[in-house]
Jmol script that loads the backbone (N, CA, C; Angstrom):
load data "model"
ATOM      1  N   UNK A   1      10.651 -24.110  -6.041  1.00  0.00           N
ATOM      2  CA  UNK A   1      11.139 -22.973  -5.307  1.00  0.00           C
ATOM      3  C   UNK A   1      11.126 -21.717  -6.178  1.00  0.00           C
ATOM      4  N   UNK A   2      11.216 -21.753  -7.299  1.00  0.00           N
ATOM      5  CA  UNK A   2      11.458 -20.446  -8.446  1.00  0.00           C
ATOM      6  C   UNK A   2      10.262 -19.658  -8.683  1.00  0.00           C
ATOM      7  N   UNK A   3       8.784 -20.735  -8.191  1.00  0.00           N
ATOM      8  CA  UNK A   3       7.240 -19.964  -8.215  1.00  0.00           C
ATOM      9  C   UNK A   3       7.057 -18.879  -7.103  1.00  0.00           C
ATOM     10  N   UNK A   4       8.365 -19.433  -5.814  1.00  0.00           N
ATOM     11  CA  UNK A   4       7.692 -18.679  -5.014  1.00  0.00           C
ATOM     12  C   UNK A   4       8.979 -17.406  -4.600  1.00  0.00           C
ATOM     13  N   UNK A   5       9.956 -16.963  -5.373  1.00  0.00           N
ATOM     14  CA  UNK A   5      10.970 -15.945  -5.448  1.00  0.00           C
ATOM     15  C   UNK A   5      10.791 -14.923  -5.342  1.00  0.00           C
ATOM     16  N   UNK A   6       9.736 -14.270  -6.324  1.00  0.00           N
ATOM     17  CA  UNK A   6       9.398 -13.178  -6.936  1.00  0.00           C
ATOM     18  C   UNK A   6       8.221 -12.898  -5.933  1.00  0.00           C
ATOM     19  N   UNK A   7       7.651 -11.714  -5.050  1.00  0.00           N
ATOM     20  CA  UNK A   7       6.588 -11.618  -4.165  1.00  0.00           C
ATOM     21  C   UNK A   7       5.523 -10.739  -5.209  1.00  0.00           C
ATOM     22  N   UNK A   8       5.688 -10.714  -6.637  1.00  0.00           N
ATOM     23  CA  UNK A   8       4.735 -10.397  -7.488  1.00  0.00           C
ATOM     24  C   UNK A   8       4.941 -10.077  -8.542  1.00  0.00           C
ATOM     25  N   UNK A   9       3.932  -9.910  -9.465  1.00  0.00           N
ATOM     26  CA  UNK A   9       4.271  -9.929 -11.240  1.00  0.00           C
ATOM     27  C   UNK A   9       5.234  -8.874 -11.572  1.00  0.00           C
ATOM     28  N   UNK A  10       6.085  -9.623 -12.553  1.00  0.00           N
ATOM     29  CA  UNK A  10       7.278  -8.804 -13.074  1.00  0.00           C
ATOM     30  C   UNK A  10       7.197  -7.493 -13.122  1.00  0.00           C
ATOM     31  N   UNK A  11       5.813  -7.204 -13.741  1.00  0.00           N
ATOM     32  CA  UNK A  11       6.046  -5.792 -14.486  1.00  0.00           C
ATOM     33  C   UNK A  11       5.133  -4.750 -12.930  1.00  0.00           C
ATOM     34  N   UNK A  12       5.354  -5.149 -12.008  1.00  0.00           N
ATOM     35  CA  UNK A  12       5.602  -4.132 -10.951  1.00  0.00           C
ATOM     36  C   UNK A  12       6.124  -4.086  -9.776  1.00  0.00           C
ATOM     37  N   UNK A  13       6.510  -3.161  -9.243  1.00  0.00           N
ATOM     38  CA  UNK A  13       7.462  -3.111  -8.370  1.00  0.00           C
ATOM     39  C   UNK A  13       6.517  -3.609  -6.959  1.00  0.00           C
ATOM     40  N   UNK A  14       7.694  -3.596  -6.381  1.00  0.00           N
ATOM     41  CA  UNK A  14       7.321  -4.502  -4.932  1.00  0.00           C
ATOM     42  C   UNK A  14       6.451  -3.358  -4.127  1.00  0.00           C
ATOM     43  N   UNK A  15       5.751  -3.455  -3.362  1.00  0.00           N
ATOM     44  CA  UNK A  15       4.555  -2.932  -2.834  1.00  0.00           C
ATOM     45  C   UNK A  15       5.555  -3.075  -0.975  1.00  0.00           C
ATOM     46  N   UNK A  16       5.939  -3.515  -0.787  1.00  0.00           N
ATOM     47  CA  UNK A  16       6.704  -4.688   0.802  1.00  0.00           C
ATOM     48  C   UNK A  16       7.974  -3.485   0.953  1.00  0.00           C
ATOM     49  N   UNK A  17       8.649  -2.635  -0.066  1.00  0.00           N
ATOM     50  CA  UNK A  17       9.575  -1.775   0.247  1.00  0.00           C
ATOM     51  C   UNK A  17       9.502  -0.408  -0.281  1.00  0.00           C
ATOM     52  N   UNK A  18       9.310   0.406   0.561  1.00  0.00           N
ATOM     53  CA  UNK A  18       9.585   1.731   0.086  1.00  0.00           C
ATOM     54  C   UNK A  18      10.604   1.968  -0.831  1.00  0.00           C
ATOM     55  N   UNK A  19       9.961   3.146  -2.212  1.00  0.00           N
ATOM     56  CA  UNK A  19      11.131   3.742  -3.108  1.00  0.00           C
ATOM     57  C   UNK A  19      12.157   4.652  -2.042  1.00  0.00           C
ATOM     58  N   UNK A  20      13.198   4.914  -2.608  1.00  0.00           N
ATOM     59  CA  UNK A  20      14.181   5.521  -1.713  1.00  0.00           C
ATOM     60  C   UNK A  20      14.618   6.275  -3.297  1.00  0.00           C
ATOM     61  N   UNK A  21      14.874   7.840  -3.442  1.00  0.00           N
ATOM     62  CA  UNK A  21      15.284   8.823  -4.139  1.00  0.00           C
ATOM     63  C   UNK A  21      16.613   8.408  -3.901  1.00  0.00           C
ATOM     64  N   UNK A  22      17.633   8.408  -4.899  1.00  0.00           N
ATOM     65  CA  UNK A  22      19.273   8.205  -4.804  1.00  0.00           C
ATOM     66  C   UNK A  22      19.836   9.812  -4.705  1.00  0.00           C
ATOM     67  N   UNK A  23      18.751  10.629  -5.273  1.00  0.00           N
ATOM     68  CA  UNK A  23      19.282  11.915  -5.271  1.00  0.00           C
ATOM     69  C   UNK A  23      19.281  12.822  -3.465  1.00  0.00           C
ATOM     70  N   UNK A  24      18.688  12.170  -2.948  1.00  0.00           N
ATOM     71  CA  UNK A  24      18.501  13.047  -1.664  1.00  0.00           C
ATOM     72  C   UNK A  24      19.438  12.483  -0.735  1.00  0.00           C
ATOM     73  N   UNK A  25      20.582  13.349  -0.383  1.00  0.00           N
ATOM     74  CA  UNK A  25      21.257  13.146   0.804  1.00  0.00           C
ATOM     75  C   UNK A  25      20.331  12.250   2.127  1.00  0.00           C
ATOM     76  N   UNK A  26      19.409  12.452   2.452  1.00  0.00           N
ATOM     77  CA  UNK A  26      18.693  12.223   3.629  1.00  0.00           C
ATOM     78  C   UNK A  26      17.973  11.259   3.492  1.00  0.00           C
ATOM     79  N   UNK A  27      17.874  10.515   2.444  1.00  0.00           N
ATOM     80  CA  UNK A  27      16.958   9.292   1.823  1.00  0.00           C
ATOM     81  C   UNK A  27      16.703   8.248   2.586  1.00  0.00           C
ATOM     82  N   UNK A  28      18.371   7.635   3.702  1.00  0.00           N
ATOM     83  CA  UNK A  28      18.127   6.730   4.393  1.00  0.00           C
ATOM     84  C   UNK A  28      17.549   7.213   5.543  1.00  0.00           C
ATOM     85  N   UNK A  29      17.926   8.213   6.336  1.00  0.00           N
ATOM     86  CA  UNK A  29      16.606   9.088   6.995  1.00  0.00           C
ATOM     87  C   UNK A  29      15.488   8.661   6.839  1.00  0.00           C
ATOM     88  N   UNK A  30      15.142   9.429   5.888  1.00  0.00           N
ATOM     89  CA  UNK A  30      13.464   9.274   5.625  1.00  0.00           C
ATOM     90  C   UNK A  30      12.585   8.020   5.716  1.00  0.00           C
ATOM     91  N   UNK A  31      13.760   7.355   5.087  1.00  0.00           N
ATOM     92  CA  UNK A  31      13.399   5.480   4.721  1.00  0.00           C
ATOM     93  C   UNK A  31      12.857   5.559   6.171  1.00  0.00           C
ATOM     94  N   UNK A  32      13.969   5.624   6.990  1.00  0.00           N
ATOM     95  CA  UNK A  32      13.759   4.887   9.069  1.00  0.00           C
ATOM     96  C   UNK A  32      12.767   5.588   9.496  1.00  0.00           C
ATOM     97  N   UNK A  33      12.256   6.901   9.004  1.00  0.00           N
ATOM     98  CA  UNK A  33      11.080   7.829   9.444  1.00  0.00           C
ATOM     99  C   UNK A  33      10.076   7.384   9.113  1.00  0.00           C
ATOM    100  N   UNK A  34       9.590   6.551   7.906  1.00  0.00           N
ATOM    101  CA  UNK A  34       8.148   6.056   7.665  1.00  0.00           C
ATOM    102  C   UNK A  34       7.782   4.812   8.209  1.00  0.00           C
ATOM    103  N   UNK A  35       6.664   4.712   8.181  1.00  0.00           N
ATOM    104  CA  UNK A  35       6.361   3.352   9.004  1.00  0.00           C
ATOM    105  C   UNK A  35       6.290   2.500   8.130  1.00  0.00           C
ATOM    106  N   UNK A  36       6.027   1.339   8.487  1.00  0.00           N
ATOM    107  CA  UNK A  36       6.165  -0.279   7.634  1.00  0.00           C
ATOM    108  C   UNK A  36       5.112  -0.134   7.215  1.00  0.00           C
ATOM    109  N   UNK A  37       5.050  -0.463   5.753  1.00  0.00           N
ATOM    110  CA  UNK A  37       4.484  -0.421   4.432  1.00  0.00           C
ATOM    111  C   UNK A  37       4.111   1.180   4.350  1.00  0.00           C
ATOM    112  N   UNK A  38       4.535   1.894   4.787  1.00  0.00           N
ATOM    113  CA  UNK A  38       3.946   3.358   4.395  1.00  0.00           C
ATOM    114  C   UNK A  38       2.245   3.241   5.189  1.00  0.00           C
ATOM    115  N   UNK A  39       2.084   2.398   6.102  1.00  0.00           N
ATOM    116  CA  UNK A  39       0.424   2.509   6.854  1.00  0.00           C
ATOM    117  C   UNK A  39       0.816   3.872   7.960  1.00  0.00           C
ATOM    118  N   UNK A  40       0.118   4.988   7.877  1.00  0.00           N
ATOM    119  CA  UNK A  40      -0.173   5.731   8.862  1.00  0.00           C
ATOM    120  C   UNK A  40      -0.846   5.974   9.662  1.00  0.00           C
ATOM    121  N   UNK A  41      -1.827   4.799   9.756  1.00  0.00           N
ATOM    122  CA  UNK A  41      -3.091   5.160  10.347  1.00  0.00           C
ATOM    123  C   UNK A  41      -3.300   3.355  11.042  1.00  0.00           C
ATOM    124  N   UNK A  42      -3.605   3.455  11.609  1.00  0.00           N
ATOM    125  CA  UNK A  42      -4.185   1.253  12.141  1.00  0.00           C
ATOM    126  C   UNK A  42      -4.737   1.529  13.222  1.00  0.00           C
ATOM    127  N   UNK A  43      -5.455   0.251  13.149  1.00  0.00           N
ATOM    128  CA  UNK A  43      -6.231  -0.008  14.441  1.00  0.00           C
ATOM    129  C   UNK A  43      -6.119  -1.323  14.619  1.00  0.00           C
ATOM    130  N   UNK A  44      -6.298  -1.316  15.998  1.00  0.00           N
ATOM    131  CA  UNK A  44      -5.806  -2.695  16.724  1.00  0.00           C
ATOM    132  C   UNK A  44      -6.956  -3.030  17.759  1.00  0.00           C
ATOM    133  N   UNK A  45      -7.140  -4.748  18.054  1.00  0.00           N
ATOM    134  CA  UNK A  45      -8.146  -5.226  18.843  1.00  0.00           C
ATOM    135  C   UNK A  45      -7.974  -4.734  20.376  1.00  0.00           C
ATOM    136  N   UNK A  46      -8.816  -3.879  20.894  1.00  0.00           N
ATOM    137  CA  UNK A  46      -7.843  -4.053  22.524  1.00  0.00           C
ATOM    138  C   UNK A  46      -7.434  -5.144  23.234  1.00  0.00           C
ATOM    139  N   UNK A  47      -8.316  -6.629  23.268  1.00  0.00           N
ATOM    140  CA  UNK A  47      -7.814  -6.979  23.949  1.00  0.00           C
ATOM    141  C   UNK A  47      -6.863  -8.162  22.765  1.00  0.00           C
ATOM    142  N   UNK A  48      -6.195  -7.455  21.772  1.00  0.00           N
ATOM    143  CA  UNK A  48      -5.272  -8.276  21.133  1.00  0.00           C
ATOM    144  C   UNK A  48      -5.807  -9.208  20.382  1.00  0.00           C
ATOM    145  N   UNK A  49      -5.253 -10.408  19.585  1.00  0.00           N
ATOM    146  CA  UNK A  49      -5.885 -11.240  18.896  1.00  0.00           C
ATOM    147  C   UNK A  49      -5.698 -10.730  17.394  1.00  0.00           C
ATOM    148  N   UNK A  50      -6.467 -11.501  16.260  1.00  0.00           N
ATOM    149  CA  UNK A  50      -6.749 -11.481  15.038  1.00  0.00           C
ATOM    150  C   UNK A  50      -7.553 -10.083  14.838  1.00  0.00           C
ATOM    151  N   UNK A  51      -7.749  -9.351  14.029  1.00  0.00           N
ATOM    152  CA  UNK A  51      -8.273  -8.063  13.638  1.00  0.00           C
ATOM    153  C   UNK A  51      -9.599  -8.190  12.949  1.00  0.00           C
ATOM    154  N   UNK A  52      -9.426  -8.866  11.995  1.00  0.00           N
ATOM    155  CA  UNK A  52     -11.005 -10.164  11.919  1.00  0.00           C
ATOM    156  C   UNK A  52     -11.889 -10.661  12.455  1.00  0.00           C
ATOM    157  N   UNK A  53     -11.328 -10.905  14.050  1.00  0.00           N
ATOM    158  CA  UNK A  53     -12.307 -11.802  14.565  1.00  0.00           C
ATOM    159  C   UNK A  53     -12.959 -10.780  15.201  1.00  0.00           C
ATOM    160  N   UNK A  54     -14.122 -10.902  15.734  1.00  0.00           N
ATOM    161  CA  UNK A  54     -15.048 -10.605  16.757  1.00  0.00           C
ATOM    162  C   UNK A  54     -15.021  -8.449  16.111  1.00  0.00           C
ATOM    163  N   UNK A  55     -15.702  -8.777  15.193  1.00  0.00           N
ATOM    164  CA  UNK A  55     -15.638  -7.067  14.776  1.00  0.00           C
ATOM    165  C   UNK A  55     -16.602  -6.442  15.490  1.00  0.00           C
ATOM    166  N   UNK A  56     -17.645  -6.700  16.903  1.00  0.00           N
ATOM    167  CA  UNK A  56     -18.360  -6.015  17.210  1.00  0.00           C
ATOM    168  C   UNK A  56     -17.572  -5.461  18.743  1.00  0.00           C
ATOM    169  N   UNK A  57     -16.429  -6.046  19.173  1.00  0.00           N
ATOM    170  CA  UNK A  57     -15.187  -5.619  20.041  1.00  0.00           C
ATOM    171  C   UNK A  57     -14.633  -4.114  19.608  1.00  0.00           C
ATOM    172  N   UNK A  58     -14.319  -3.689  20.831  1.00  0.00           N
ATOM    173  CA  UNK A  58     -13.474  -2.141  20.552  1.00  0.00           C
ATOM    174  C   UNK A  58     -12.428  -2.126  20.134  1.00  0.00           C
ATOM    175  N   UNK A  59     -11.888  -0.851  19.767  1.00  0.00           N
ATOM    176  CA  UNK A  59     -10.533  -1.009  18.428  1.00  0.00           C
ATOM    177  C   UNK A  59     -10.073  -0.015  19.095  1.00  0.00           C
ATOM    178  N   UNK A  60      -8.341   0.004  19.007  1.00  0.00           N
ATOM    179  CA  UNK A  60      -7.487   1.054  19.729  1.00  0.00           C
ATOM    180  C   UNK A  60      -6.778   1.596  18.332  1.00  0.00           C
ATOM    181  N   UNK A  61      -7.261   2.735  18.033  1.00  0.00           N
ATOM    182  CA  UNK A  61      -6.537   3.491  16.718  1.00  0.00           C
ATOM    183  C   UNK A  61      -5.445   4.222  17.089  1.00  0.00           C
ATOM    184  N   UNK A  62      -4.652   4.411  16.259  1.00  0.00           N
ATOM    185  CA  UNK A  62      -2.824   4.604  16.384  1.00  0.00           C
ATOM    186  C   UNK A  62      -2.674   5.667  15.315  1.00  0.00           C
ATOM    187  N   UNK A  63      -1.793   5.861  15.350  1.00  0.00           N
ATOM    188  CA  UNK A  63      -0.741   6.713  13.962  1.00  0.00           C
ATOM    189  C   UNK A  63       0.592   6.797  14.307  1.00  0.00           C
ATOM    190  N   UNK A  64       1.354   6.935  12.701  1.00  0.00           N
ATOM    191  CA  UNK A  64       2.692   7.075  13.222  1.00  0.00           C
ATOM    192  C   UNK A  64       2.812   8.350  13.116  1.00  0.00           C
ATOM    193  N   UNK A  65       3.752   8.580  14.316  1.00  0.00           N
ATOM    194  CA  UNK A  65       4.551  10.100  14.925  1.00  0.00           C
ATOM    195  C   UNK A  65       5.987  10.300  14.365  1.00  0.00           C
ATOM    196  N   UNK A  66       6.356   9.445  13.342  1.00  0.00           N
ATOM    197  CA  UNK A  66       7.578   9.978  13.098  1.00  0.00           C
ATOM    198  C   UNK A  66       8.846   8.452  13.596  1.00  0.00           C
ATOM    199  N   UNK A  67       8.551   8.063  14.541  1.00  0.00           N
ATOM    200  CA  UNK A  67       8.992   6.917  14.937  1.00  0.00           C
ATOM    201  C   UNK A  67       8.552   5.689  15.578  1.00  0.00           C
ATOM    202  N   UNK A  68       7.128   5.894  16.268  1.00  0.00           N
ATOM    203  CA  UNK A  68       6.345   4.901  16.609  1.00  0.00           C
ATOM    204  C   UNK A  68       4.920   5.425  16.669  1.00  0.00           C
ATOM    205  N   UNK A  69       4.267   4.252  16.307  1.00  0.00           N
ATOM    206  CA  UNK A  69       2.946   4.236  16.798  1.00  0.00           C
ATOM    207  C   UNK A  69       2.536   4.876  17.757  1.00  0.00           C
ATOM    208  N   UNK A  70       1.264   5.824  17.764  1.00  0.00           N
ATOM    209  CA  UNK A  70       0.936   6.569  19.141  1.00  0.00           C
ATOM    210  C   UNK A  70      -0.873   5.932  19.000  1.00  0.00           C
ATOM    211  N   UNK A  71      -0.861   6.051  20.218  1.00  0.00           N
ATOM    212  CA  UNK A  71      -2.463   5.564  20.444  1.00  0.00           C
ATOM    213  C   UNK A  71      -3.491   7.229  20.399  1.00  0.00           C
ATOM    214  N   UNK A  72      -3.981   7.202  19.441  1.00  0.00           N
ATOM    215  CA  UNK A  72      -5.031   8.568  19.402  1.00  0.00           C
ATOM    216  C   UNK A  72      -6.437   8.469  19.794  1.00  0.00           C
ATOM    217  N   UNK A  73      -7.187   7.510  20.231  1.00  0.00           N
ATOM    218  CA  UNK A  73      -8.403   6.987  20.392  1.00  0.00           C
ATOM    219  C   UNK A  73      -9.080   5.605  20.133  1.00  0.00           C
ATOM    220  N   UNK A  74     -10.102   5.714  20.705  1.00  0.00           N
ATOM    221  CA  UNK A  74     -10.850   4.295  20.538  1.00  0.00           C
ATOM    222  C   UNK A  74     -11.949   4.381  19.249  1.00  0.00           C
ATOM    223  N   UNK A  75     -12.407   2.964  19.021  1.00  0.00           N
ATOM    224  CA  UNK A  75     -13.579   2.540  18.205  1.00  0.00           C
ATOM    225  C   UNK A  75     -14.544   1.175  18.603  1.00  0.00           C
ATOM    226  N   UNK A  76     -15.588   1.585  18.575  1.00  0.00           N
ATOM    227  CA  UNK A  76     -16.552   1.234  19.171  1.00  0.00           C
ATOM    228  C   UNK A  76     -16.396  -0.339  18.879  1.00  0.00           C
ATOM    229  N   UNK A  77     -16.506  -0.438  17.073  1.00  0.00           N
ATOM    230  CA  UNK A  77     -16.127  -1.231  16.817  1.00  0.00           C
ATOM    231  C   UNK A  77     -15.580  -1.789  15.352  1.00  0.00           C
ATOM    232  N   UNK A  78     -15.646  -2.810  14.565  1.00  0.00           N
ATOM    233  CA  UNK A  78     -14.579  -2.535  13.640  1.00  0.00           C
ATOM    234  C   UNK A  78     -14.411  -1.644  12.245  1.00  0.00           C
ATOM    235  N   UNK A  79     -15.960  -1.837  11.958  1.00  0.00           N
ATOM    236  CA  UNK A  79     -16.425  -0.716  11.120  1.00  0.00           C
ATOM    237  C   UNK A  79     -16.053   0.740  11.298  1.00  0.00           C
ATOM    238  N   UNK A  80     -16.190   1.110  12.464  1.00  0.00           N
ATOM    239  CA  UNK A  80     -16.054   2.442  12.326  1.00  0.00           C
ATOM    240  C   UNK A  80     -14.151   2.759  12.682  1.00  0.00           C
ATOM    241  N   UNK A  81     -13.715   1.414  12.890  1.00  0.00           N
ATOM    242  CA  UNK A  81     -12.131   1.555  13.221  1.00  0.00           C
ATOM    243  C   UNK A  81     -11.257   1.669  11.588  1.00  0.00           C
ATOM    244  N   UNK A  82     -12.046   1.052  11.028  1.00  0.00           N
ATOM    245  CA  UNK A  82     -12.085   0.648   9.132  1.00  0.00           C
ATOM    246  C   UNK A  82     -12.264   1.868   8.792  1.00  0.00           C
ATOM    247  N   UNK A  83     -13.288   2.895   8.885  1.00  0.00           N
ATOM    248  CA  UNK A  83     -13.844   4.077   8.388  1.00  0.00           C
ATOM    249  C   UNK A  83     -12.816   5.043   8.743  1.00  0.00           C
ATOM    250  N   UNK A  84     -12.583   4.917   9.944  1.00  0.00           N
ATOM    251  CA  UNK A  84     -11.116   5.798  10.646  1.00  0.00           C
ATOM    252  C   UNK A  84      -9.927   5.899   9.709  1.00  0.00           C
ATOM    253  N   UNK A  85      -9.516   4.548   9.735  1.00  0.00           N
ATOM    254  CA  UNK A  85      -7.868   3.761   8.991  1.00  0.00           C
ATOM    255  C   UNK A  85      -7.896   4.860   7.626  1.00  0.00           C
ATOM    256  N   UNK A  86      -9.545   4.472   6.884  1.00  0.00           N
ATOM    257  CA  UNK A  86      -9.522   5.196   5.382  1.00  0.00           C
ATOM    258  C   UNK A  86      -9.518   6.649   5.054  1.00  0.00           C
ATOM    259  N   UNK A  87      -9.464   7.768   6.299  1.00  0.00           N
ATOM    260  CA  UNK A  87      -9.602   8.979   6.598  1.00  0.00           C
ATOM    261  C   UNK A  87     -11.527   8.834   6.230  1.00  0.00           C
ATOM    262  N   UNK A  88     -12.033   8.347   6.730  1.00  0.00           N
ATOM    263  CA  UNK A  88     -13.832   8.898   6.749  1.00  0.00           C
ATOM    264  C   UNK A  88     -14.142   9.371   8.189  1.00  0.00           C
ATOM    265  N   UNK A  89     -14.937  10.157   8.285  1.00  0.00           N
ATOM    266  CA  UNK A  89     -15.098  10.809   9.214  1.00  0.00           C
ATOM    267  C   UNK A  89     -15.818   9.699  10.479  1.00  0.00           C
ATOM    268  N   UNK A  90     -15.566   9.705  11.849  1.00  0.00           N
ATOM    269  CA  UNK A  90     -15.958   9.065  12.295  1.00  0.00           C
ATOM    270  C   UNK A  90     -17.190   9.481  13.452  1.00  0.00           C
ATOM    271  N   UNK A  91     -18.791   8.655  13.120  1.00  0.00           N
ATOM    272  CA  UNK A  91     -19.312   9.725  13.599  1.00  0.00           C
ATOM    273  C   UNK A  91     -19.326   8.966  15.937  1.00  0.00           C
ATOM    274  N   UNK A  92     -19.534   9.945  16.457  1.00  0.00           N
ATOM    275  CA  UNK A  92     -19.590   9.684  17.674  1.00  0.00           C
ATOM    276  C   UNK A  92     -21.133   8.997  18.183  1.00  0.00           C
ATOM    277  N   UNK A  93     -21.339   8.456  19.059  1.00  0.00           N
ATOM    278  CA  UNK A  93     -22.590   8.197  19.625  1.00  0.00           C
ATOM    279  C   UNK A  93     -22.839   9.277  20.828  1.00  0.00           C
ATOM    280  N   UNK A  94     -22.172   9.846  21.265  1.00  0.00           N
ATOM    281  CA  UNK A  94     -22.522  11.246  22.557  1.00  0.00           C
ATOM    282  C   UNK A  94     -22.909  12.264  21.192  1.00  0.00           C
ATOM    283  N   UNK A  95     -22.979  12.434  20.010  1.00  0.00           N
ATOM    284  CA  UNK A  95     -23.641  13.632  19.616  1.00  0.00           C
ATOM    285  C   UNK A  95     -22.319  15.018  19.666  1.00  0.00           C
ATOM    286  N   UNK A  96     -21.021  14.637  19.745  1.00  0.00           N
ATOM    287  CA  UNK A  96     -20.242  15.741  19.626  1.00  0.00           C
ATOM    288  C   UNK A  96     -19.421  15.637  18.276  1.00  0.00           C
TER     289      UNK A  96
END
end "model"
wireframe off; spacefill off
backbone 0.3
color backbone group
């Protein structure tokens, strides 16, 4: 049980929880304002499922608004939903 305690090597901090400033009045605020793991950007399968599977399926891209996920557009398919997530520009197939 003692291998599996620690969710990673000593000498760095956990990646799973946001730092929180002790100095800022508003800290726990802020904490509830960011999204889980600090991701601002995702994309999701439309019709649900594993994110892995079937990457030539359309992708429903999101961002957080401050308190939830908002749906901002589609992707063709997973590559270019991937290219999205990383801020790369995403190019269109209509030519706009």
């Amino acid at each position: 049980m003692g291998k599996h305690r620690r969710p990673g090597p000593p000498n760095q901090p956990s990646r799973a929880v946001p730092r929180v400033n002790a100095d800022d009045p508003l800290a726990a605020y802020d904490k509830r304002r960011r999204p889980p793991l600090d991701q601002y950007s995702r994309h999701r399968p439309v019709h649900g499922g594993a994110g892995h599977l079937r990457p030539d399926e359309p992708r429903v891209l999101e961002t957080w608004d401050g308190f939830a996920y908002q749906v901002v557009g589609t992707a063709p398919d997973l590559a270019s939903a991937q290219a999205w997530a990383n801020g790369l520009r995403v190019e269109d197939d209509s030519g706009m």
